[in-house]
N, C-alpha and C positions, 0 to 999 in steps of 0.2 A: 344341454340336451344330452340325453346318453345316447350309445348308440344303432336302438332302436328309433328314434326320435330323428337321428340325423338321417337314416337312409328313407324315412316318411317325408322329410324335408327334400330332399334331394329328389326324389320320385314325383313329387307336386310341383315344382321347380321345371320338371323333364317334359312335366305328362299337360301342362296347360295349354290350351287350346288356344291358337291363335285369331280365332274368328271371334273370342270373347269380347264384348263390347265393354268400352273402357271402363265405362261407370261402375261396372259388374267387375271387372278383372280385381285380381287380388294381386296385392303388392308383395314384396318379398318379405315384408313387417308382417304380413296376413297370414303368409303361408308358414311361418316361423310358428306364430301363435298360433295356428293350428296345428303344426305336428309336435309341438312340446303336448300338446292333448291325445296323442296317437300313436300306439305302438303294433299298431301293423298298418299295413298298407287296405287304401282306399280302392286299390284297383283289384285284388285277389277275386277273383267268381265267386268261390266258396264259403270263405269264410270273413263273418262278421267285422268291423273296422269300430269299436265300441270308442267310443266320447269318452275322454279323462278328466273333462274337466265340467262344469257347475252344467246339471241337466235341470231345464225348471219341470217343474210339480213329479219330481223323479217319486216322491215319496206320497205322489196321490192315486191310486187310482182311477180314481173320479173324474180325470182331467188327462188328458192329451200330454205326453213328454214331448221334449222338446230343448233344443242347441239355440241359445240365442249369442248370437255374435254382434260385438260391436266392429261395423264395418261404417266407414266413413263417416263417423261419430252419429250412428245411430245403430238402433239394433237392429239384425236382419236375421233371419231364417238360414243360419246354417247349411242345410240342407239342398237349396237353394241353389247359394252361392258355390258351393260343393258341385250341382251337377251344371252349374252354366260355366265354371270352368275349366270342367273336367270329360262335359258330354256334348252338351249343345244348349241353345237358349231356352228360356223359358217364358210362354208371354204371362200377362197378369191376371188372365182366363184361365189358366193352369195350374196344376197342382201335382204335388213328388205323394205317389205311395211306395207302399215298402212294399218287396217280396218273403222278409224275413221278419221274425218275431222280436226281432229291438227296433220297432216303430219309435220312432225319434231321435233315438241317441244312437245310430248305427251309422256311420259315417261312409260306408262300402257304397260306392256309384254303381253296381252291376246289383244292387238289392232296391234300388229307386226305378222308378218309374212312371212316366208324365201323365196325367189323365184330365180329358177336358174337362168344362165344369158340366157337361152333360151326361158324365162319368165314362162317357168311351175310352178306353185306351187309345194311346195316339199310336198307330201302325205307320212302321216306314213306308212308304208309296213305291211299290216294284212296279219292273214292265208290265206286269201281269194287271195293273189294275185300268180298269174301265173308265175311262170320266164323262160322263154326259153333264151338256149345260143347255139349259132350258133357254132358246132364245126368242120367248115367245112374249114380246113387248108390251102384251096386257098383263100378264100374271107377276108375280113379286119372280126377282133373281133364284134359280136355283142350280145349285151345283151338288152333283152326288157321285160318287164314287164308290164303287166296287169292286171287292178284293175279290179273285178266285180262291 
């Protein structure tokens, strides 16, 4: 690794979240093989964290780019695994969009973000929000929430 590579390594190594659940965490063999593919940092606001290594259908545009990692001898979703160790979890209802223009191969955790599959963005839950729950034992369960 040169060393650009080593302080990417060192910075994933620092910045991994301890609530990551085991199956999800990435080993220190993970984190290696991912910053030998990275020569900036995944945490920067601004600027882009670009994939060096194999993007599938990089050369279609007809099709979705995309990091496939082999993680615990199968392929997973780079991306992914990138912000469940790096942000917080993700259930299997959920999905990373980008806020930047390298949709797939941009490896920057501050350009993701989770969206249910009903396309809402997921909003952190402040003081500020309202919850009512419907405890009215003939109609189905309902919970709704409201941000000011």
């Amino acid at each position: 690794m040169d060393g650009n590579n080593d302080l990417v390594f060192q910075e994933l190594i620092k910045k991994q979240i301890v609530t990551c659940k085991e199956v999800r965490k990435l080993t220190l063999h993970d984190i290696k093989r991912i910053s030998k593919n990275l020569n900036t940092s995944i945490f920067n606001k601004d600027t882009c964290s670009l994939w060096g290594g194999y993007i599938t259908n990089k050369n279609n545009n007809n099709k979705s780019k995309y990091i496939n990692f082999y993680f615990r001898q199968r392929k997973v979703a780079l991306h992914r695994l990138l912000y469940e160790n790096y942000v917080s979890e993700i259930r299997n209802n959920q999905y990373i969009k980008y806020t930047c223009d390298n949709k797939g191969f941009c490896c920057n955790i501050n350009h993701m973000y989770i969206l249910d599959n009903d396309d809402t963005p997921i909003q952190n839950i402040t003081e500020s929000a309202i919850l009512t729950v419907n405890t009215n034992k003939g109609s189905k369960d309902n919970l709704t929430v409201k941000f000011d």
